[in-house]
N, C-alpha and C positions, 0 to 999 in steps of 0.2 A: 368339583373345583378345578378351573382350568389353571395351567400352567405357564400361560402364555400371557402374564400379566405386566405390567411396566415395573414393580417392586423386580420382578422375577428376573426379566429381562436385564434389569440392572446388575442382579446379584449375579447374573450367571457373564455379564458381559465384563465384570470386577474380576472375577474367577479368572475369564480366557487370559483378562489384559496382565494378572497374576503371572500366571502361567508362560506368556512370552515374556514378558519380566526375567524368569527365574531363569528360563532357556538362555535368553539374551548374555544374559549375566554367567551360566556356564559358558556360553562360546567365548567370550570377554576371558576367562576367567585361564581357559583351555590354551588360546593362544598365549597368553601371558607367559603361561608355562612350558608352552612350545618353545619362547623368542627364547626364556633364559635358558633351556636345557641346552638348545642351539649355540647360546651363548659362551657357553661352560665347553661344549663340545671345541667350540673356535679358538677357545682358550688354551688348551690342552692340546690341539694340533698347533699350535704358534710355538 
């Protein structure tokens, strides 16, 4: 049975586009949490 099929191809191309999704969404997620710490920090030296 090859692997290399159009079903397959799909499944596995859902998988990647998953996958930078979830990344995307921690780098989103990372800075967020950078801007406020940052935030908090500017606060506190004012």
């Amino acid at each position: 049975m090859s692997r290399n099929t159009p079903a397959n191809r799909k499944i596995v191309k859902d998988k990647i586009a998953k996958k930078k999704q979830k990344e995307q969404e921690a780098v989103a997620k990372r800075k967020a949490l950078l801007k406020e710490i940052k935030q908090q920090f500017d606060a506190k030296k004012a």
